[in-house]
Each structure stands twice: as C-alpha cells, then as structure tokens.
C-alpha positions as semicolon CSV with decimal commas, in nm:
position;residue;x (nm);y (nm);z (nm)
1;X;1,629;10,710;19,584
2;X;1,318;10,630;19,401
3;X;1,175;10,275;19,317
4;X;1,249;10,160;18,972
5;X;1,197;9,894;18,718
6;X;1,429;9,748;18,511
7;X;1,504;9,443;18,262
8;X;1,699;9,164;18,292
9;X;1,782;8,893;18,043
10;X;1,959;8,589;18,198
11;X;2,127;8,495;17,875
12;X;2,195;8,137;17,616
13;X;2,533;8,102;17,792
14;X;2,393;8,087;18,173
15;X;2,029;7,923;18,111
16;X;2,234;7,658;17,940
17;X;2,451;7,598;18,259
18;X;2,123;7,606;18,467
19;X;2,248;7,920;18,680
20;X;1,902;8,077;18,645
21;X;1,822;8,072;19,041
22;X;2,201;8,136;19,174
23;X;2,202;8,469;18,950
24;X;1,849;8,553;19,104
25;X;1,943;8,494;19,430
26;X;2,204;8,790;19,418
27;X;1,950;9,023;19,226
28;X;1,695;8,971;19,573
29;X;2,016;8,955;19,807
30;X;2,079;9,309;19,679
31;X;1,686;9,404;19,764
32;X;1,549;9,367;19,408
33;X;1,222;9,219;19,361
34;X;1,152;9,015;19,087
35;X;0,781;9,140;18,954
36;X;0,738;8,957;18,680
37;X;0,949;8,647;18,430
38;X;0,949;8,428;18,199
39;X;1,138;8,214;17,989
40;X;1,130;8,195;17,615
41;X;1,343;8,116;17,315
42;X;1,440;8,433;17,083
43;X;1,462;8,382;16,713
44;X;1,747;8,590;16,558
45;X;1,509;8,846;16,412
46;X;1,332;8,883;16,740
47;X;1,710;9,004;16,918
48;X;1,744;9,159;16,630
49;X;1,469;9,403;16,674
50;X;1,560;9,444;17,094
51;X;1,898;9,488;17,002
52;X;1,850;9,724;16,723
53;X;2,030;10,015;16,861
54;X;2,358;9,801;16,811
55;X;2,290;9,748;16,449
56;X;2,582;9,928;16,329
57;X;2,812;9,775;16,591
58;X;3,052;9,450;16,435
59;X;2,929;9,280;16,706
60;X;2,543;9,325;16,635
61;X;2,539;8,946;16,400
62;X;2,724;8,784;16,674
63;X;2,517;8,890;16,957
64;X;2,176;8,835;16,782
65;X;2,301;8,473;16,677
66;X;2,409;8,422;17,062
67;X;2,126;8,545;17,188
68;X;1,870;8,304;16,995
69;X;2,123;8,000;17,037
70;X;1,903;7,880;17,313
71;X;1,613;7,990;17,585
72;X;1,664;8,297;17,774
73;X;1,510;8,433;18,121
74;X;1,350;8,755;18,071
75;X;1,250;8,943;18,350
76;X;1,142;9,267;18,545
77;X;1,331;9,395;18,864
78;X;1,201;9,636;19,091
79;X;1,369;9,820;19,342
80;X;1,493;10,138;19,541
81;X;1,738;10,270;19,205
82;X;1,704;9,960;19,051
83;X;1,862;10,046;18,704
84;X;2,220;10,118;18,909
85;X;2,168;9,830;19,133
86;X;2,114;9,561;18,906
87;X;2,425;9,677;18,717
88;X;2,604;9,707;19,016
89;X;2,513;9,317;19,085
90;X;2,613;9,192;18,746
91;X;2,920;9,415;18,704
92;X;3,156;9,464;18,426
93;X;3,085;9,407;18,065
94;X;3,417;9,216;18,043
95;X;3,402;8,930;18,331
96;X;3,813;9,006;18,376
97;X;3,680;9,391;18,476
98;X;3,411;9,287;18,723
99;X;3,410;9,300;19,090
100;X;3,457;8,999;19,285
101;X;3,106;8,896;19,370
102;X;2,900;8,991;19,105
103;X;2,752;8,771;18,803
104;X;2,956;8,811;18,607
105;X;3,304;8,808;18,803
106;X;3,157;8,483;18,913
107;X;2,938;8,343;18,591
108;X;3,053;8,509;18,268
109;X;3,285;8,293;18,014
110;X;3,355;8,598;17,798
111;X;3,279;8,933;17,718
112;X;3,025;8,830;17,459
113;X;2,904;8,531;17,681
114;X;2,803;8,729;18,023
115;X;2,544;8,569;18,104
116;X;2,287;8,872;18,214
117;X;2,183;9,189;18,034
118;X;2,039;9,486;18,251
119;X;1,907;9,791;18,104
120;X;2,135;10,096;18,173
121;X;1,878;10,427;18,212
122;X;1,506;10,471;18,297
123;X;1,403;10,551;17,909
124;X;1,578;10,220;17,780
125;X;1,408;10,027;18,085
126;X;1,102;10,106;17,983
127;X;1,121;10,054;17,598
128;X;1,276;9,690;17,701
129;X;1,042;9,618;17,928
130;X;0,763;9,690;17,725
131;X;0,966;9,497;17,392
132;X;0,898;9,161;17,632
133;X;0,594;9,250;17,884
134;X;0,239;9,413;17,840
135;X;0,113;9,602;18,202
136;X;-0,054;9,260;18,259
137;X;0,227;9,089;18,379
138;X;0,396;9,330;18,603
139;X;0,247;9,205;18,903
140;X;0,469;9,423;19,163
C-alpha cells in the first residue's frame, strides 16, 4: 500500500469538549503521522465553500452553521493508505453504526455532531488539503 495524505477536521462539537489530543492519539496509534495542523475558526461562508459539494443536500445549512459554531482542528495525516485508515479510525457516519473503538463509537453525540471529518478518496484529499494548506506547511 502506498503512503498517502489525507485531511482531517476535528470538529465544533469535540474542540469544544477539549478531545483534540485523545482523538490524535488514535490517528498515530493506527501509524498516521500528523504532518502538518492548525486550529482556526470557520465563518459560515468559509464551510460553505469546503463543503460545497453538499450544497444541494437538506443538511448543507445545518452543517455549515455547525461547522463555524466554534474553532476547529484542521489537519494533514500521512500514512501507508491513509485515506482508508483514517476512516477506519473514526468509523461510522452515525456514532450508533461505528465500531467499538473508534472516534466516533467513543466521541460522537450525533450523526451531525461526529466530531472528525476525513476525506474519503485521493482526488478529494487533495482538493481539501489544498482548501486549508499551501505546500509550505506540509512538513512530512
């Protein structure tokens, strides 16, 4: 398996509960490297624009208002299949679906609060993490 990149957003509903090292810890247990990170606080147009593709969704307002509700962790994994491993780590969508052990089996509150986002193919890893990192700050 090749090395990969991929995003991760630790999101309003986790930062806010302070869970930003315990949901790292399993992302490096599971032989990701963090390569780059940093915190900062979305407006709603700013989600807006990363979470574009959803636009059409009934869910797109909600999410964009969660997601600028308060500071989020944005951040770059790398790793041997990284994409599949970091979604393996957080697990289901829906924290009721999700294998004992992951994030979100042990961190979500809801479906819509999950606490972590992970990008889910190499294309879409690369626009994301190019929507919240120039080449600068990949320092893997």
């Amino acid at each position: 398996m090749a090395t990969e990149r991929t995003l991760s957003i630790i999101k309003p509903d986790a930062t806010r509960r302070n869970l930003t090292g315990k949901i790292n810890a399993k992302f490096e247990e599971a032989g990701l490297r963090i390569i780059a990170q940093k915190r900062i606080h979305l407006t709603k147009a700013q989600a807006g624009k990363f979470y574009e593709v959803h636009k059409e969704r009934p869910f797109y307002d909600e999410l964009c208002e969660f997601m600028a509700s308060a500071p989020v962790v944005v951040q770059v994994l790398e790793g041997e299949g990284a994409i599949v491993k970091n979604r393996e780590v957080m697990g289901a969508t829906n924290p009721a679906d999700a294998a004992p052990g992951t994030i979100r089996a042990e961190f979500a509150q809801s479906v819509g609060e999950n606490s972590v986002h992970g990008s889910d193919a190499p294309e879409t890893a690369a626009a994301e993490i190019a929507f919240y990192f120039s080449g600068l700050e990949l320092v893997g």
